[in-house]
N, C-alpha and C positions, 0 to 999 in steps of 0.2 A: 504493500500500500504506500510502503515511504515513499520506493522507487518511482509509484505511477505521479505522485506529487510531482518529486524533483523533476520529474522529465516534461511534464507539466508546464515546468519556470526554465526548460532550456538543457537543464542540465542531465547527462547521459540518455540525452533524446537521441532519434535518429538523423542522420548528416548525409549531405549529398555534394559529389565533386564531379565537376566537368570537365572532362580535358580534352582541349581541342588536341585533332593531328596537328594541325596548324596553327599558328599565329595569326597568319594574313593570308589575306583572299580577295582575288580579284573581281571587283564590282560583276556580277551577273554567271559568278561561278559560286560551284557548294562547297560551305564548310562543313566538315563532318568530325564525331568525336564518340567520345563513351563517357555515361554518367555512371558513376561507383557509388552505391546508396549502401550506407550502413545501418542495421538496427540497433538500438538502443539498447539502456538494460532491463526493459521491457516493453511486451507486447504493443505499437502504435496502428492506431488509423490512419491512410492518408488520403487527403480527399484528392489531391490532384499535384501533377508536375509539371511545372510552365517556365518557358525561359524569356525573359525581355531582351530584346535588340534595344540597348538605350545607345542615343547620341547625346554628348557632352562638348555643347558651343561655347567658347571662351573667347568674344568678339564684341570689343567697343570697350571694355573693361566690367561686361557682363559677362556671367556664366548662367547660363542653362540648362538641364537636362531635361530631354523628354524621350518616349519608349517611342520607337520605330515600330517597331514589331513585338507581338507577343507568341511565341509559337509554344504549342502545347502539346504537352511529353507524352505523360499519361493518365489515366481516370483512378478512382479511388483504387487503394488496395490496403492489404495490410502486412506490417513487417513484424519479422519477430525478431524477440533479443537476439543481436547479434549476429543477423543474418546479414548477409549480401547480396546484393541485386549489379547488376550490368545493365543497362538500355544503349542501342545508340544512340545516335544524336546526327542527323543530315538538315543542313538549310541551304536554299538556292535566296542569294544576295540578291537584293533588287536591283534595276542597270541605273537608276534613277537618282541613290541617294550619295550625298558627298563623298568622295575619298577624302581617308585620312591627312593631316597638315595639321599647321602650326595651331591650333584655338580648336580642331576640331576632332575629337576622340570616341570612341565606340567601347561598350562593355554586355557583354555576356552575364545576366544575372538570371540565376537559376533558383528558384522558387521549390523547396519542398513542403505544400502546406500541409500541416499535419493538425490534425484534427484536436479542438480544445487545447492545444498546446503553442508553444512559441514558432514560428514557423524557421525553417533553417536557409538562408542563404550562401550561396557560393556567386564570385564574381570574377569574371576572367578576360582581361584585355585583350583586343582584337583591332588587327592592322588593313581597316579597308585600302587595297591599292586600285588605280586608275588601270581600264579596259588596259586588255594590251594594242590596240590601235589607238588610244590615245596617250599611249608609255612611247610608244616610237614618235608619238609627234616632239613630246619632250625631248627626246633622244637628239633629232631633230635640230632643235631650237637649241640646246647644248652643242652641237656639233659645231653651231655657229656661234658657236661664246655666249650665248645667252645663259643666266642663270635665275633661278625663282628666289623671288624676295621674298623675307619672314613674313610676309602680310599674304602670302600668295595662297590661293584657294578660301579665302572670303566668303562669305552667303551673300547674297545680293537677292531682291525678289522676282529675278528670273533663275536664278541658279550660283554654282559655283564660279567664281572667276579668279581666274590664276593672271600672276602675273611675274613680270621679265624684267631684268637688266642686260643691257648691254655690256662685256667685259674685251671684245675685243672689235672687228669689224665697222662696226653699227657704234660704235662706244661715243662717238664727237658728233654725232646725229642725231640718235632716239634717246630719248629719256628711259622711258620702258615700252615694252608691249603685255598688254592687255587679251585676254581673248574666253570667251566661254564656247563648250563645245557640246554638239548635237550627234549621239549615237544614229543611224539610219540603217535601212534597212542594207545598203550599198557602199555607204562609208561614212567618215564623220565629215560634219559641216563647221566652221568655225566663225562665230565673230569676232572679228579682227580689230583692235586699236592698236595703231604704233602713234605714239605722244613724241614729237619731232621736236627739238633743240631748237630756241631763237634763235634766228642768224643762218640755220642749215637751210641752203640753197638762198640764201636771201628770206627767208619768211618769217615771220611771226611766230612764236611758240605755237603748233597745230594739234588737233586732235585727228589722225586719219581713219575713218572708220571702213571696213571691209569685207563684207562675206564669202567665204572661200570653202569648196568643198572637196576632200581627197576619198576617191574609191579605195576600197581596202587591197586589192590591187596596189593602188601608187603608196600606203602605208607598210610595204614588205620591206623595202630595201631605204633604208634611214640615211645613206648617204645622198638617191636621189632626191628624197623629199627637203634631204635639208638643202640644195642646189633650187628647190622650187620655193622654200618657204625666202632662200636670198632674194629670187626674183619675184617675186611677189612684193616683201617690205622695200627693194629696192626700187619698184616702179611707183608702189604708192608716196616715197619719200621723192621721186623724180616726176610725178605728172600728180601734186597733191591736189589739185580742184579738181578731180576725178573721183574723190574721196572723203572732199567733204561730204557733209550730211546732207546739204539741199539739191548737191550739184548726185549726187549719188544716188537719191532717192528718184531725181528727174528719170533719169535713164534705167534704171532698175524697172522691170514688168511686173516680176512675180513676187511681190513680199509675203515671204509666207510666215505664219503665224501657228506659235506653239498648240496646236489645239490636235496633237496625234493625227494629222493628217496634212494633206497637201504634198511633202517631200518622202512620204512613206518613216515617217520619225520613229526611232524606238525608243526615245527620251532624251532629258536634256539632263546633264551629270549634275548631280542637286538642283534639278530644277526645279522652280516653286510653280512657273506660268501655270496655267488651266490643268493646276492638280497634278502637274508629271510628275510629283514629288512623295508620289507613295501614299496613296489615304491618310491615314492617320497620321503621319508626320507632317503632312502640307495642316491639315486641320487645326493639328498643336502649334507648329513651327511661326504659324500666322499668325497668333495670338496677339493679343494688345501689349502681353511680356516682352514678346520677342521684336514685335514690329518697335515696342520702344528702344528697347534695347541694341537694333540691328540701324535703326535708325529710319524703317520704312516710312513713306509717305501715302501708299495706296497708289503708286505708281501703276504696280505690278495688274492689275486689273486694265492694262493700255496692254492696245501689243505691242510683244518684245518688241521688236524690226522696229516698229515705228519710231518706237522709244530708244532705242541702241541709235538708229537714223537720225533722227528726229534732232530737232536744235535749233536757233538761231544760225544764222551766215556768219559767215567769222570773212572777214580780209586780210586777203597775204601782203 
């Protein structure tokens, strides 16, 4: 009778441990593991076993958590003293939500609720990494001396946005580049800022905006994409009224808008637009917390394009 107290208040109750194979896993692949449940020093009920996908945003000098996901184990059962159980444990990642970075962190929390009693958790960190078509753009952009700044990968209320320095080539020219990217069904699509140096070419400090899209096809070989992502930042830093906002949107046909359709989209990598951002996390993520804290305005409810587009005329 002591025992069924103690275990009661926690103490030689039943425990339960997760261990990933892996540490890190790439956005839209499964992490998979085994949970080791121990019984107690006596007989428990357990009504159920759930794990939360929590994300933990540390941006603007807020932090936040809220659960992504809740995925569930198993239904009631019951352990005896000192038994052991094994389950495994498979989850297929959504393509949708942020890769890991500087402010942004993910945890595996494991739930054994156990009936009338203290419930037990286990909590185990976990390394979201970026598709591998969008690791080779990075690859890429490193190739050409670019490197990501500590603020790079941001929430923004389209999505994630990473961001660049120039360290060699580009370094007396661009300030940084900017860009958020679009998984598809045929490759990724990017939006493109390179923030141009006063004075380079003659101009005014610019913002050059640019949608560009590579077939996963031209994503295999990372030396020639980095030869394309040259000419690409180099003609918009050589012909930049082709990339401002107004003079780009003139000539632009098709603005297409995150709403899962139009370009065959599979998502936007932490995108918030029209929900690509996972049910429940766009629902929480939105909140009057985070939009204070992230600093939203209700932008996000404009389409992207327009808005990435969009702007006053600047003169060179």
């Amino acid at each position: 009778m002591f025992r069924k107290f103690l275990s009661k208040l926690g103490i030689g109750s039943a425990n339960i441990n997760l261990v990933l194979h892996h540490s890190q896993v790439r956005l839209g692949e499964t992490i998979s593991g085994e949970f080791f449940i121990e019984g107690g020093t006596v007989e428990q009920d357990i009504n159920k076993i759930d794990v939360e996908l929590r994300l933990t945003l540390n941006q603007n000098g807020q932090v936040q958590t809220k659960t992504v996901a809740t995925i569930p184990v198993a239904s009631a059962f019951v352990i005896q003293a000192g038994e052991r159980k094994v389950l495994p444990f498979t989850y297929e990642l959504p393509k949708t939500l942020p890769v890991s970075r500087h402010g942004i962190r993910y945890t595996f929390v494991t739930r054994l609720d156990i009936a009338g009693g203290i419930d037990h958790l286990d909590e185990d960190a976990l390394r979201i990494l970026p598709p591998l078509p969008l690791e080779k753009i990075f690859a890429a952009f490193e190739k050409l001396g670019f490197r990501e700044k500590a603020t790079s990968g941001s929430l923004k209320p389209y999505g994630q946005e990473f961001e660049l320095f120039p360290t060699e080539q580009f370094r007396e020219i661009v300030q940084e580049v900017e860009f958020f990217s679009f998984l598809e069904e045929e490759g990724v699509r990017l939006l493109l800022e390179v923030d141009v140096h006063a004075g380079a070419f003659g101009l005014q400090e610019k913002e050059l905006k640019r949608e560009i899209f590579f077939s996963y096809t031209e994503l295999t070989d990372v030396s020639i994409l980095a030869d394309k992502l040259r000419e690409i930042i180099q003609e918009m830093i050589e012909q930049p009224y082709q990339y401002t906002a107004s003079s780009y949107m003139t000539h632009y046909s098709h603005t297409p808008h995150l709403h899962g359709h139009g370009h065959g989209m599979m998502g936007a990598i932490g995108g918030f637009a029209a929900g690509m951002f996972a049910g429940m996390l766009a629902e929480e993520l939105v909140g009057d917390a985070i939009e204070e804290a992230l600093g939203f305005d209700g932008e996000a409810e404009e389409g992207f394009f327009d808005n990435f587009f969009g702007g006053e005329d600047e003169e060179f």
